[in-house]
C-alpha positions as CSV (number, residue, x, y, z in Angstrom):
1,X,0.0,0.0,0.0
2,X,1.6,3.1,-1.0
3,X,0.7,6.9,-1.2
4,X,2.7,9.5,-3.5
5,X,2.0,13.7,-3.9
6,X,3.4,15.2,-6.5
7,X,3.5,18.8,-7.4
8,X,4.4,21.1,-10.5
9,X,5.0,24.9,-11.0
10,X,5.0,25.7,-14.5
11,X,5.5,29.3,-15.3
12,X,7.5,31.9,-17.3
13,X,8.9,35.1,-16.7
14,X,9.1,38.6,-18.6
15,X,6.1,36.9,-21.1
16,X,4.0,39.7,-22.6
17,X,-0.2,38.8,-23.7
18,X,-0.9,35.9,-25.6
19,X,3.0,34.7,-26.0
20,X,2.5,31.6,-24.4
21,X,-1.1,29.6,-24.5
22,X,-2.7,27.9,-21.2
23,X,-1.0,24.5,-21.8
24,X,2.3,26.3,-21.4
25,X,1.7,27.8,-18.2
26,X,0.4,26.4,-14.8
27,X,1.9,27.8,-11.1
28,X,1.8,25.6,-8.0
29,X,-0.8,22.5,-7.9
30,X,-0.9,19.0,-7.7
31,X,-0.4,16.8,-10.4
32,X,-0.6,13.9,-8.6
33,X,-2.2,12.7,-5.4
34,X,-3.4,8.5,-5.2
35,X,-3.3,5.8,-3.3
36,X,-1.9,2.8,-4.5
37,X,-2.1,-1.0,-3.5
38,X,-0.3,-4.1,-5.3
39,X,-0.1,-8.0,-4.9
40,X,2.5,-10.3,-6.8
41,X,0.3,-12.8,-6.3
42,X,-3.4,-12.0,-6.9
43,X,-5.2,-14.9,-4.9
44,X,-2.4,-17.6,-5.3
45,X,-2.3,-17.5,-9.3
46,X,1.1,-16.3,-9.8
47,X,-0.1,-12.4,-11.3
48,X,0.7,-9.0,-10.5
49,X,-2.3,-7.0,-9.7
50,X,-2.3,-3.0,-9.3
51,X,-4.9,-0.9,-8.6
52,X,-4.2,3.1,-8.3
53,X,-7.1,5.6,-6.9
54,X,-6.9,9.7,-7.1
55,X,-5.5,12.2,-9.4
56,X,-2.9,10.5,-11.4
57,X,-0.5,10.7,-15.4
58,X,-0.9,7.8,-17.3
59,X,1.1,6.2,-20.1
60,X,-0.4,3.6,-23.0
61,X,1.4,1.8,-25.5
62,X,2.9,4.3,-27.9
63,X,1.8,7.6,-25.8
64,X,0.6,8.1,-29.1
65,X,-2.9,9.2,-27.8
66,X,-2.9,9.0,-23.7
67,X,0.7,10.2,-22.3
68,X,2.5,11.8,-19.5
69,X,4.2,14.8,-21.0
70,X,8.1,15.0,-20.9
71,X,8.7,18.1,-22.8
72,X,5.7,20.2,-22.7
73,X,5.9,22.7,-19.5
74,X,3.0,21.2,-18.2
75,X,1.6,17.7,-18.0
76,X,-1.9,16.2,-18.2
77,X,-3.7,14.3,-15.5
78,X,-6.7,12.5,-14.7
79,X,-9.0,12.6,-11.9
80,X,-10.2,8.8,-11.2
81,X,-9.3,5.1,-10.9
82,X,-6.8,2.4,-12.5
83,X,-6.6,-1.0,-12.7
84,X,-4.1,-3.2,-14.4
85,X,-3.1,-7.1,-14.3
86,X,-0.3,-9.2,-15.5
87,X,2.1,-12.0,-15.1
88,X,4.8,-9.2,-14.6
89,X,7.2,-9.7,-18.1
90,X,5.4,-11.2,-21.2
91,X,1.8,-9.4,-20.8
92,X,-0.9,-7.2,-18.7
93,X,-4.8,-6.1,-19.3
94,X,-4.9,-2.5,-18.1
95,X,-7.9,-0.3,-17.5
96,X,-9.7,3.3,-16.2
97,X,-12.6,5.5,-15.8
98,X,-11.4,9.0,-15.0
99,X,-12.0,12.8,-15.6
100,X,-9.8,14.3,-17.0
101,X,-7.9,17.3,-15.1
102,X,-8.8,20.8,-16.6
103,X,-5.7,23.2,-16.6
104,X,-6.2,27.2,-14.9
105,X,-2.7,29.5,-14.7
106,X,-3.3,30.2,-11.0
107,X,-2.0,28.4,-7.7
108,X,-4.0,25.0,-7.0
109,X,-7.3,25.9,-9.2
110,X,-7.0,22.8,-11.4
111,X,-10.1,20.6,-11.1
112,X,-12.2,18.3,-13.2
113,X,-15.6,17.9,-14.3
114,X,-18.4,15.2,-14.2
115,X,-19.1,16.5,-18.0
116,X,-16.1,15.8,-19.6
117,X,-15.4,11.6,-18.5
118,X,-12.3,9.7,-20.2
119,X,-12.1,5.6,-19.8
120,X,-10.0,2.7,-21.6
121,X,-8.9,-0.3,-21.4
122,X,-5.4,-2.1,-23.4
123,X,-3.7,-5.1,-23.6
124,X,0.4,-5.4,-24.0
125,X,2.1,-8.6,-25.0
126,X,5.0,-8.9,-25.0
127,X,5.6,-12.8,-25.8
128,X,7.3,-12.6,-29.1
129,X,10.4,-11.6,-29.5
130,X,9.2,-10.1,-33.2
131,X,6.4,-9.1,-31.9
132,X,4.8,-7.0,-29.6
133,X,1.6,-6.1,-29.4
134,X,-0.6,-3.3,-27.6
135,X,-4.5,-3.6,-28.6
136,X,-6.7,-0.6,-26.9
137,X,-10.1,1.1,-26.7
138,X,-10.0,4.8,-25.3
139,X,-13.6,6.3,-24.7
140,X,-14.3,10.3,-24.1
141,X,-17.5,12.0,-23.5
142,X,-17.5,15.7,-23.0
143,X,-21.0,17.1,-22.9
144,X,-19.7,21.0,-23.0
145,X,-18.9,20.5,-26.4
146,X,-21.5,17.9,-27.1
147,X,-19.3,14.9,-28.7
148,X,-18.5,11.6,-27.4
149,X,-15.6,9.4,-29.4
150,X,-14.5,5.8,-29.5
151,X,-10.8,5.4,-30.3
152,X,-9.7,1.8,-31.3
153,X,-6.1,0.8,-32.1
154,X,-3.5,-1.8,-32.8
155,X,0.2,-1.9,-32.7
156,X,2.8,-4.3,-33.4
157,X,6.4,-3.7,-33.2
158,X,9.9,-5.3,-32.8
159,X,12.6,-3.3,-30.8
160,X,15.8,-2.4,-32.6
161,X,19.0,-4.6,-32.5
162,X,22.2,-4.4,-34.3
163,X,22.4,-5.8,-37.2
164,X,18.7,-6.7,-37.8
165,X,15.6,-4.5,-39.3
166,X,13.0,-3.0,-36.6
167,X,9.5,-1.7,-37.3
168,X,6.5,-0.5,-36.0
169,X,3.2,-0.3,-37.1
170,X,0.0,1.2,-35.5
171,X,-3.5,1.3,-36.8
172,X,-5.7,3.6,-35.1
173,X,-10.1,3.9,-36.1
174,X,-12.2,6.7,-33.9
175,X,-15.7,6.5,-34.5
176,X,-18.8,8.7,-32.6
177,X,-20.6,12.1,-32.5
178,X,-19.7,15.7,-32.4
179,X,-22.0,18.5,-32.0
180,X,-24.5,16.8,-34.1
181,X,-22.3,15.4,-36.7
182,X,-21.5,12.1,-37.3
183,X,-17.4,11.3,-36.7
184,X,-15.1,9.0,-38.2
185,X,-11.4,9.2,-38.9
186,X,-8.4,7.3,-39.1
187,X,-4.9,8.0,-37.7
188,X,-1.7,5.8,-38.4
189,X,1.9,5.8,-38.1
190,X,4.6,3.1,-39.4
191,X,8.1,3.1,-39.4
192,X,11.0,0.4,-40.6
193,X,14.5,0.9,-39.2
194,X,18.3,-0.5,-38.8
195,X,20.8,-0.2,-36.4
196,X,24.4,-0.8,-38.0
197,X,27.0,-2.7,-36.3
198,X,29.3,-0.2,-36.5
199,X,30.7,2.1,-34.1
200,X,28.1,5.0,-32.3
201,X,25.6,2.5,-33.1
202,X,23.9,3.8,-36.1
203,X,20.0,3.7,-36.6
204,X,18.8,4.6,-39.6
205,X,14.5,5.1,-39.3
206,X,11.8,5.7,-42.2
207,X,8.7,7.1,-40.8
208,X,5.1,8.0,-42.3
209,X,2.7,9.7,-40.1
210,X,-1.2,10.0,-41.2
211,X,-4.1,11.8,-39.3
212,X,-7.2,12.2,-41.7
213,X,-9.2,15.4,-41.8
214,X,-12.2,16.9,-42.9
215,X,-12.6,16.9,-47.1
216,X,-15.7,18.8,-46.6
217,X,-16.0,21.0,-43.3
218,X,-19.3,22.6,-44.4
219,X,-21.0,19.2,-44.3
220,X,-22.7,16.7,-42.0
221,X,-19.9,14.5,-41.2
222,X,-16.4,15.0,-39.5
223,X,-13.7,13.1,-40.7
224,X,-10.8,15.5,-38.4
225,X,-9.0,12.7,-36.5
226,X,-9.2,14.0,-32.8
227,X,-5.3,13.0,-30.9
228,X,-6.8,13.0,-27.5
229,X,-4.1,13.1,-25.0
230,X,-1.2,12.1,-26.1
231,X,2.1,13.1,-26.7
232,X,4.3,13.8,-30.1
233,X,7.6,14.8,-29.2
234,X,9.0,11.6,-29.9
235,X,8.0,11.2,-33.4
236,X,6.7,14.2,-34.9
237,X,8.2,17.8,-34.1
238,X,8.9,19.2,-30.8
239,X,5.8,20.8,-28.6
240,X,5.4,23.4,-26.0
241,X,5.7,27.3,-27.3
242,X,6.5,25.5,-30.5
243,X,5.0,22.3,-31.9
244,X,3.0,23.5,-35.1
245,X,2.4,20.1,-36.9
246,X,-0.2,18.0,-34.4
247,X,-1.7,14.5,-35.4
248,X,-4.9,15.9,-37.0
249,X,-5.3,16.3,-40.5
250,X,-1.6,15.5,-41.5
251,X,0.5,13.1,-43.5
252,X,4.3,13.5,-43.2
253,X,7.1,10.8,-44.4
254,X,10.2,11.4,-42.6
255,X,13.5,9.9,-42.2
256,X,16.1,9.5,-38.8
257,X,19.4,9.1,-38.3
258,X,20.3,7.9,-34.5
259,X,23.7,7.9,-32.8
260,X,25.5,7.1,-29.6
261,X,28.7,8.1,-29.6
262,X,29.3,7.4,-26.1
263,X,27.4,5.4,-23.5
264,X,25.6,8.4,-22.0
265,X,25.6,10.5,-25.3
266,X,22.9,10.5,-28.0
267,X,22.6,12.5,-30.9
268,X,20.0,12.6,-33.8
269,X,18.8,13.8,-37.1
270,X,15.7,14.8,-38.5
271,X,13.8,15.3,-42.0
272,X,9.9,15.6,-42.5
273,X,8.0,16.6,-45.5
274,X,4.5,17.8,-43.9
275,X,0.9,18.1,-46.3
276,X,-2.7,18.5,-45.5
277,X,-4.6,15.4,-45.7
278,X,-7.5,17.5,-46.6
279,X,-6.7,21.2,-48.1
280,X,-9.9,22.7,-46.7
281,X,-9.7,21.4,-43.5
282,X,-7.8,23.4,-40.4
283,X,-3.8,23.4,-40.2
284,X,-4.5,22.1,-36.6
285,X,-1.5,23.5,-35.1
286,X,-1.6,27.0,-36.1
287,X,-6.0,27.3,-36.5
288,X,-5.4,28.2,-39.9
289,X,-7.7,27.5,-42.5
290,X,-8.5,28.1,-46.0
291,X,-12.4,26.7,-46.9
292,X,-11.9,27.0,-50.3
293,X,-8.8,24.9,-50.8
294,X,-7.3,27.1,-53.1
295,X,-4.1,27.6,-50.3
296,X,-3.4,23.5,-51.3
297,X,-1.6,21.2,-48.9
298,X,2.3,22.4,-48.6
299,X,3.3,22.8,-45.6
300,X,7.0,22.3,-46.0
301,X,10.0,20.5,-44.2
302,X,11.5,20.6,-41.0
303,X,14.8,19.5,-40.2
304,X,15.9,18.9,-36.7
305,X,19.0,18.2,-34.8
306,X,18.8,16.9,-31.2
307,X,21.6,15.9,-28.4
308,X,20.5,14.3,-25.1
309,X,23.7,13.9,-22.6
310,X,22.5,12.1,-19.1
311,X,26.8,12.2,-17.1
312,X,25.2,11.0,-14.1
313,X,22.5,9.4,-12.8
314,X,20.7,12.6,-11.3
315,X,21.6,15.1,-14.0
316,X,20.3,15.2,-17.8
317,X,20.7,17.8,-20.2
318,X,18.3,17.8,-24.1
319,X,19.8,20.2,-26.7
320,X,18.0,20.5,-30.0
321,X,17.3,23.2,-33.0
322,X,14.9,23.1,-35.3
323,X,14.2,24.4,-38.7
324,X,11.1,25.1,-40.6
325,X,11.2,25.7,-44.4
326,X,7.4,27.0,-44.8
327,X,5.7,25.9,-47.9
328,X,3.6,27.3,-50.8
329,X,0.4,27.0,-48.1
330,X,1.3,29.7,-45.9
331,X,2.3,31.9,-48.6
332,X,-1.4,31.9,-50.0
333,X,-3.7,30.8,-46.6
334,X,-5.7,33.6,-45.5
335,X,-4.5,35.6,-42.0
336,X,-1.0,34.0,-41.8
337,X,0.9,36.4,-39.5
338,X,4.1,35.5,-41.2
339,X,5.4,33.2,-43.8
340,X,9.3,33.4,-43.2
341,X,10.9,30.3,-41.9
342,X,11.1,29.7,-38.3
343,X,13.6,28.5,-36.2
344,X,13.3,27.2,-32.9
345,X,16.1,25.8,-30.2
346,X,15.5,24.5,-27.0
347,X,18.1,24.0,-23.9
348,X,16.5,21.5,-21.2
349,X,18.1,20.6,-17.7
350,X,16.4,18.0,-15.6
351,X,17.7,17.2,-12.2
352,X,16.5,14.3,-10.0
353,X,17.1,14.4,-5.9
């Protein structure tokens, strides 16, 4: 039996209005407080059972669409109860009902609602060695805005070794109603990779990322795939006061290039061509939109370059920069405030005690 508080300030100085948006900022308040009980041995069969109650972060399969945040300033949390079982190693069922955990700027004035209600369930196996696989339903009602969803997904994977090819491949339906309108949409991300036996390790990574949207946003039916809560710092671009490119109405192929030229040094590189799925629906990012279509569906390329050096155990510092060459769409889209390239770096320190 076990109880754990945790607490985040998440602020900026010297900001002037609207430079950052509410996700950014978020002083003193808890971001987690549960009680937590667990058995190795759930009534003499051997299994691991868990079962956590109170405000808490959650991570699923990819993160793709429920994730604690690791780069964003602040991180999201749910208000509620989860349950998960396993044999401890080769699988485990997991499941919650929660609320999810509204974010204010001011000192301890986060809170949910019984309006907005978020549940799930997954499976993970991990049996084969060429093969894992995560299976999951994600449900979320929110009756402020009138929609309810119902997320479905499927991924299989095989973790990279040298000298052998890796993938990953995940499949992802949502189904349900919004304001009215029926919903469907698709997401889905797959990659192929190979690490070189050579020395720093090389990975080489080809990635396509697609998020359907909306070919007709004047119409009875939304087609705008809806990312929930999950995270895309890993795979698509970096987030917080930057992040333009989200997993909603997007398709980008991309390549990596991974290196560890020392033990407790990585470094890697990044290429992404970004489009539209649908040319009249909204650049999700930015709000942008251009209902005739006549803008098209360039977005452009961004390159990135990363380093992430971790000397000791407590200490861990993430360098990155990256570039955006703006397509033809922002040159033509209505109310762009600015189609130059942009350029972002980032400089993170984490310290653990």
């Amino acid at each position: 039996l076990r109880f754990l508080a945790e607490l985040q300030d998440a602020r900026v100085y010297g900001d002037g209005p609207d430079d950052f948006t509410l996700l950014n900022i978020d002083k003193v308040d808890v971001l987690q407080l549960f009680v937590s009980a667990k058995t190795l041995d759930l009534l003499g069969s051997g299994l691991r059972a868990d079962v956590h109650v109170g405000r808490l972060t959650m991570d699923f399969g990819s993160r793709r669409l429920v994730a604690r945040n690791r780069f964003r300033n602040t991180t999201n949390s749910f208000d509620g109860i989860h349950l998960q079982l396993g044999d401890g190693e080769a699988w485990r069922v997991r499941a919650f009902l929660t609320r999810p955990v509204v974010l204010e700027e001011g000192y301890f004035d986060n809170d949910s609602t019984a309006k907005r209600r978020f549940w799930g369930g997954a499976f993970e196996g991990k049996r084969l060695e060429w093969l894992n696989l995560d299976a999951y339903y994600f449900g979320l009602r929110d009756r402020r805005f009138d929609l309810e969803f119902h997320t479905f997904g499927m991924r299989g994977r095989r973790l990279p070794q040298p000298r052998q090819l890796d993938y990953e491949l995940e499949l992802i339906g949502q189904f349900g109603d919004w304001d009215g309108r029926d919903h469907s949409a698709f997401a889905g991300h797959a990659e192929l990779g190979y690490t070189l036996d050579l020395p720093w390790s090389p990975r080489i990574v080809g990635q396509f990322d697609y998020a359907s949207g909306t070919a007709d946003p004047s119409g009875d039916e939304t087609h705008t795939f809806v990312f929930l809560f999950g995270a895309r710092r890993f795979d698509l671009v970096a987030t917080g006061i930057y992040g333009p490119f989200r997993r909603s109405n997007i398709l980008s192929p991309g390549v990596r290039l991974l290196l560890s030229p020392h033990p407790k040094l990585e470094a890697e590189v990044k290429v992404r061509y970004w489009e539209l799925a649908q040319a009249r629906d909204t650049f999700v990012g930015t709000l942008l939109q251009d209902p005739t279509g006549a803008s098209g569906r360039k977005l452009g390329t961004d390159i990135e370059l990363r380093v992430r050096w971790k000397p000791t155990p407590w200490l861990a510092v993430d360098a990155g920069y990256s570039h955006w060459f703006k397509g033809s769409y922002l040159d033509r889209v209505p109310n762009t405030s600015s189609t130059r390239d942009s350029d972002y770096v980032y400089l993170s320190t984490r310290f653990r005690f």
